[in-house]
C-alpha positions as CSV (number, residue, x, y, z in Angstrom):
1,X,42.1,-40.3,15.4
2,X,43.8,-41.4,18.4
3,X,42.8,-45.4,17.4
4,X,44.1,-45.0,14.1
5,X,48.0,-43.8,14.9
6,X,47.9,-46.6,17.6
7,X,46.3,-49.4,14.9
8,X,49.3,-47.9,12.0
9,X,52.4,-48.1,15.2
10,X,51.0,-52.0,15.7
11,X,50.5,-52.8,12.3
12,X,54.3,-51.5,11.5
13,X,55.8,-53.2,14.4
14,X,54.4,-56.4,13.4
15,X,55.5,-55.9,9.8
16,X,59.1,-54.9,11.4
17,X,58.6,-58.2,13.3
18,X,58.1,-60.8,10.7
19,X,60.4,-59.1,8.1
20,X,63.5,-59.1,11.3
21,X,62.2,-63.2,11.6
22,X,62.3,-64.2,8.0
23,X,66.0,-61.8,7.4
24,X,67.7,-63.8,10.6
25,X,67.4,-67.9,10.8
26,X,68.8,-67.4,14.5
27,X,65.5,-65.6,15.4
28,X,63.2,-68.5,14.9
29,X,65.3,-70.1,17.6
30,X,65.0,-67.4,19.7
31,X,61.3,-67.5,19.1
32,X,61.5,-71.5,20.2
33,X,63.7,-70.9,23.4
34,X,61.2,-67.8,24.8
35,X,58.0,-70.4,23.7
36,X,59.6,-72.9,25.6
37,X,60.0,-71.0,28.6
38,X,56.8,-69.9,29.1
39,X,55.5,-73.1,28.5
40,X,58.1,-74.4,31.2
41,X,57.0,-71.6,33.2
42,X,53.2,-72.4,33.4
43,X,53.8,-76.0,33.5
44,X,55.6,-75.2,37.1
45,X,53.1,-72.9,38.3
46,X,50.4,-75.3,37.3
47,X,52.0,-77.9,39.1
48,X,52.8,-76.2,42.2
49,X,48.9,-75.1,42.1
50,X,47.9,-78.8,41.5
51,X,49.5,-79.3,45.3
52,X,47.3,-76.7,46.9
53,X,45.9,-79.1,49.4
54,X,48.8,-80.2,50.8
55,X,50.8,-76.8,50.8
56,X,48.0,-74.2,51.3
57,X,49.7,-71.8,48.7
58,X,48.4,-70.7,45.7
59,X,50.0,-68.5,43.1
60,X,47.8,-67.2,40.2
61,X,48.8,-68.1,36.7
62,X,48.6,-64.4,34.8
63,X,50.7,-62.8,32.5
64,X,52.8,-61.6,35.4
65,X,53.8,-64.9,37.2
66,X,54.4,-66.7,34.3
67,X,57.0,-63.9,32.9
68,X,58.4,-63.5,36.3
69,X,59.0,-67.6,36.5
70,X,60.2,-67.6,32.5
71,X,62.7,-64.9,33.2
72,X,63.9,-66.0,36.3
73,X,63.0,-69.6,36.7
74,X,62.9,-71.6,39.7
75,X,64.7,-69.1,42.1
76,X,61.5,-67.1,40.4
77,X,59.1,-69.2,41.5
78,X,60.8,-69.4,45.2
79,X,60.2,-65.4,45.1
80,X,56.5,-65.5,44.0
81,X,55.8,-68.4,46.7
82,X,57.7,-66.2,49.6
83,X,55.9,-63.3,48.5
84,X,52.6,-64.8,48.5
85,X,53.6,-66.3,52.0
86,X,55.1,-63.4,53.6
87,X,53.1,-60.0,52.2
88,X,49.8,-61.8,51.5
């Protein structure tokens, strides 16, 4: 029963979703920008990964990092490197 109401609250919020997308042109830009910035996002962790041997730092590429570097961009990136540096 549980599955069911949780299955019906995604199916709606998707519905909700596309029908806000196709009412406002601005959203598909919005769409673009955030696509972009994740994109961005792992392309920067990827590359910063790609210099492992000479830097001795690895930061994972999850769903976590790659938020934290969309949102907040290289200054994010700075963050996740002196955390990974510093606490681990």
């Amino acid at each position: 029963m549980k599955s069911y109401i949780l299955w019906g609250v995604l199916g709606i919020s998707t519905l909700l979703l596309v029908f806000t997308l196709f009412r406002h042109r601005f959203a598909f830009h919005w769409l673009g920008y955030l696509c972009l910035n994740v994109a961005l996002a792992s392309f920067l962790l990827y590359a910063l990964n790609l210099f492992l041997p000479y830097t001795n730092v690895e930061v994972p590429i999850n769903a976590t990092t790659v938020g934290t570097v969309s949102v907040l961009g290289l200054p994010g990136l700075l963050m996740l490197v002196a955390l990974k540096l510093w606490v681990v």
